[in-house]
Every structure is written in C-alpha cells, then in structure tokens.
C-alpha positions in Angstrom: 209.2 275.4 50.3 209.7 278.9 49.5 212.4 281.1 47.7 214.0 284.4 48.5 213.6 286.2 45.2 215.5 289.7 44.3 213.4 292.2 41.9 215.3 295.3 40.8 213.7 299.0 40.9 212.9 300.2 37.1 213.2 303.4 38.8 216.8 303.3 40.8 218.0 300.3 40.5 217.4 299.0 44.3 216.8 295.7 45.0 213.9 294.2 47.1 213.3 290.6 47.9 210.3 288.3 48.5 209.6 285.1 49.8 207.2 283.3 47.5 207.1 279.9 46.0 209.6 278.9 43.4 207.0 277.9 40.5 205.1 280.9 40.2 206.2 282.4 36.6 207.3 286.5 36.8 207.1 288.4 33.0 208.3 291.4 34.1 208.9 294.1 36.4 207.3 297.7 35.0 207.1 301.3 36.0 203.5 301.5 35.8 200.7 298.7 36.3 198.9 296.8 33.3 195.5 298.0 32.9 193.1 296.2 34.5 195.5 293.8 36.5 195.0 293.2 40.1 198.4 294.0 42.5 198.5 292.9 46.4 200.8 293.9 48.4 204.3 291.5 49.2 202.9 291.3 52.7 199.4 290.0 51.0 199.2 286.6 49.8 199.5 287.6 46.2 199.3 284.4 44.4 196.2 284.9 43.5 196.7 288.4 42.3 198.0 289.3 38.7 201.2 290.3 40.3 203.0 292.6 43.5 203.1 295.9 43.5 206.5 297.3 45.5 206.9 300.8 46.8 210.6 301.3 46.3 212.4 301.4 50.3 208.6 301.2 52.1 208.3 297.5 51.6 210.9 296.0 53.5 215.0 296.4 53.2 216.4 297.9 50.1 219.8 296.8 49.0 222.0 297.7 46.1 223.6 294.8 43.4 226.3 294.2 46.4 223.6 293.7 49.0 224.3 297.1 51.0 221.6 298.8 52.3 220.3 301.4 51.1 217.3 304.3 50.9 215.2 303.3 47.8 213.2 306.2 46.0 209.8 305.7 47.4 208.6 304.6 43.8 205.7 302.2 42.9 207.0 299.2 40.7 205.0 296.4 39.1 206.0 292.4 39.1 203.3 291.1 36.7 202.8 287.4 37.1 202.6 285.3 33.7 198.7 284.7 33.5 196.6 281.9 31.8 192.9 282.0 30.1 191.4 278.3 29.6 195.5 277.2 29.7 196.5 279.7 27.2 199.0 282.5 28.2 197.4 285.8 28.0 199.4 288.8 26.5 199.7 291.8 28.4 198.1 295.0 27.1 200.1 297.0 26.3 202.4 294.6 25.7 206.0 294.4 28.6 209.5 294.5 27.0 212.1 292.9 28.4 212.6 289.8 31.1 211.3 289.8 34.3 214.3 291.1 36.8 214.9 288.8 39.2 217.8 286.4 40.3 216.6 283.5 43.4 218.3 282.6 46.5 217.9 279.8 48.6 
C-alpha cells in the first residue's frame, strides 16, 4: 500500500506530491542538501536513498495550499529521510530546524 504525500517548497510555497509507502519517516524538507547525503529522484526508487530531491514545477504537477495548479519556481528542495546507524538515529550535520512539511492523503 502506498500514500499520496504533499511536501511544500521552502522556496515558494508550492506543493508537490509523491507516492511512497506510509512508514518511511520524513525530518524535514531543506533548501539545500545535507552534506554527504544521497538524493534520488521521486521517479527513482528512493527508499534506499537518504532522501528526494524535488526541482520545484519539473517533477510532476505543482499545486498551491487549495490544490490549483500552478507554475513552481524551478528550485531544488531536499526531503531528508530520518536515518539510523546500528538502530540509533543519526543527527543531521548541520543540524534541520523545523518539522518535516508534509500532510498525507489516501
């Protein structure tokens, strides 16, 4: 079973969607990547990955908060994935601010 999940642009405030599965954990949506962290694509299978990397209105329909479309800005975003070491959560470096952005839909 999957999930339609909404993520907002840091950027402009569009909002793009996903498909992915409901129990993989999101810390936060960023304007730039974490160091070192690997992104796919939301076409990729990224649950592997460390998170998604969104180019604001060139990954698929762009809404605003009412669901309108709507041009996005073209902007890369980050969704970093909550990630483990041996069980334990790693921080990110430098450390996010903030809850991840994201409301789901079924």
């Amino acid at each position: 079973m999957t999930v339609t999940v909404r993520y907002t642009c840091p950027h402009c405030g569009a909002v793009v969607s996903v498909e992915r599965q409901p129990d993989l954990a999101d810390r936060s949506v960023t304007k730039v990547p974490q160091p070192g962290w690997e992104y796919a694509d939301p076409d990729e299978e990224f649950e592997a990955a460390d998170g998604i990397e969104f180019l604001c209105g060139e990954d698929g329909t762009v809404t605003d908060l009412e669901g309108e479309s709507i041009d996005g800005c073209g902007r890369p975003f980050y969704l970093n994935f909550v990630r483990y070491k041996q069980g334990v959560e790693l921080e990110p470096d430098p450390p996010t601010y903030g809850g991840p952005r994201f409301d789901f839909k079924e």
